[in-house]
C-alpha positions in Angstrom: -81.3 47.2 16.8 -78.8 45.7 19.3 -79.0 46.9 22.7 -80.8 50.3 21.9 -83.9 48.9 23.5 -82.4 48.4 26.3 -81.2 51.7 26.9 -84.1 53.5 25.4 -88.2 53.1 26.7 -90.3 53.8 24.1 -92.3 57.0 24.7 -90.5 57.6 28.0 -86.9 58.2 27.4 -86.9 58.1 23.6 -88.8 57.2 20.7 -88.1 53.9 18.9 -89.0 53.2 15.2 -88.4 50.0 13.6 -85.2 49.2 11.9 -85.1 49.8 8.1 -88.6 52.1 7.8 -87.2 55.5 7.5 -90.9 56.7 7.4 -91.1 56.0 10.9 -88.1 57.4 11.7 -88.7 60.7 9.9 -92.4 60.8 11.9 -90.4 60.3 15.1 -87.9 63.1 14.4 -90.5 65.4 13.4 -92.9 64.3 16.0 -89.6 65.5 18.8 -89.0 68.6 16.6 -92.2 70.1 16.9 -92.8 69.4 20.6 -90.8 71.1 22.5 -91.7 70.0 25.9 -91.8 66.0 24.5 -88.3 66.7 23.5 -87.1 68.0 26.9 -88.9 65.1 28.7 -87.3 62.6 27.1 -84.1 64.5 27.1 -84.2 64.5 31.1 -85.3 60.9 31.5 -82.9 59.7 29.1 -79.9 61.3 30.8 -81.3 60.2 33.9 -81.6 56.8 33.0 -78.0 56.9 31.3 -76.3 58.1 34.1 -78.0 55.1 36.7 -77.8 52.5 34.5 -74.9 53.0 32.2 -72.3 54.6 34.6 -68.6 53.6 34.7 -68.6 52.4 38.0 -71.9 50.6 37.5 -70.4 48.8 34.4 -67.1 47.8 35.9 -69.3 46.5 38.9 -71.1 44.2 36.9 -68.1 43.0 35.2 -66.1 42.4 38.0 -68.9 40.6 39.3 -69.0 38.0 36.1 -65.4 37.7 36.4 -65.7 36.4 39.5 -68.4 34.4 39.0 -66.3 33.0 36.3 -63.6 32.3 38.8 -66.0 30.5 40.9 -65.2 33.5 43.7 -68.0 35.1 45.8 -68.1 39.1 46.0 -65.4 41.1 44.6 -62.2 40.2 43.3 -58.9 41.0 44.9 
């Protein structure tokens, strides 16, 4: 739901399950349970691709950057 799909690749840094079948979701947390080195994979490659793409100076980058694009400035503001 939301952005979760953006922050999450299927099979690579997480498992997604459609919203509202908590059949799925059960399979996926018992699929991660019993595989220990599935579970550590996607562990590392999620944190990995948390801490590149979701960062705090990544996110105040890009919304400086609208800000100013919204001010009808070019590169940073200040």
């Amino acid at each position: 739901a939301g952005g979760i799909p953006d922050a999450i690749e299927d099979g690579v840094t997480g498992l997604l399950v459609p919203a509202g079948d908590p059949d799925a979701l059960a399979a996926a947390i018992r699929r991660v349970l019993a595989d220990p080195v599935l579970r550590a994979r996607l562990a590392d490659r999620g944190r990995r691709r948390v801490e590149t793409r979701f960062s705090v100076e990544r996110m105040v980058g890009g919304n400086l950057e609208i800000y100013g694009e919204a001010l009808g400035h070019d590169g940073a503001i200040g």
